[in-house]
C-alpha positions as CSV (number, residue, x, y, z in Angstrom):
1,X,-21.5,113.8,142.0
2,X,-18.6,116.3,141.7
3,X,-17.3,114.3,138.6
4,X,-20.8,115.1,137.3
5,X,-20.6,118.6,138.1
6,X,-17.5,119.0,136.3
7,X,-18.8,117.6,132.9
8,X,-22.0,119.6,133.2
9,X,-20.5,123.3,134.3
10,X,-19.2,123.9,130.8
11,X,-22.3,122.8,129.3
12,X,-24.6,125.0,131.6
13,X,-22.3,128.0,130.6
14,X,-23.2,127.4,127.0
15,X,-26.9,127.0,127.6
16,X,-26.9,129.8,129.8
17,X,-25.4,132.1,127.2
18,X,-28.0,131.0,124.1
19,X,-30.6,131.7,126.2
20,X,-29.4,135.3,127.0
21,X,-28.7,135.6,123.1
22,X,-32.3,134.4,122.0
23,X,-34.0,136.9,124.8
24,X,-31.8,139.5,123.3
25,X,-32.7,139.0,120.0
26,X,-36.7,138.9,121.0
27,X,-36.2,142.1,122.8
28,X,-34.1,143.7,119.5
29,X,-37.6,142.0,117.7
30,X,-39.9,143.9,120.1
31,X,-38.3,146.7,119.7
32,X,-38.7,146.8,116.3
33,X,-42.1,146.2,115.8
34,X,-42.6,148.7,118.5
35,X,-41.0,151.2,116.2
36,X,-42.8,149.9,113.1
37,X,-46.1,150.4,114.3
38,X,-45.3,153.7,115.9
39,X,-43.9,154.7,112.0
């Protein structure tokens, strides 16, 4: 098991971090259309 965890840590990190990139992104998206239609 703690072998496992070792390999998969850095992995998780990474996923973890896209995710919070691709929210960010649908928020900026959001955002903008928000603004568009308000235009």
């Amino acid at each position: 098991m703690s072998t496992q965890d070792t390999t998969t840590t850095p992995v998780k990190a990474d996923s973890d971090r896209g995710v919070m990139l691709l929210m960010l992104a649908i928020v900026a998206m959001s955002v903008a259309a928000l603004f568009a239609m308000g235009a």
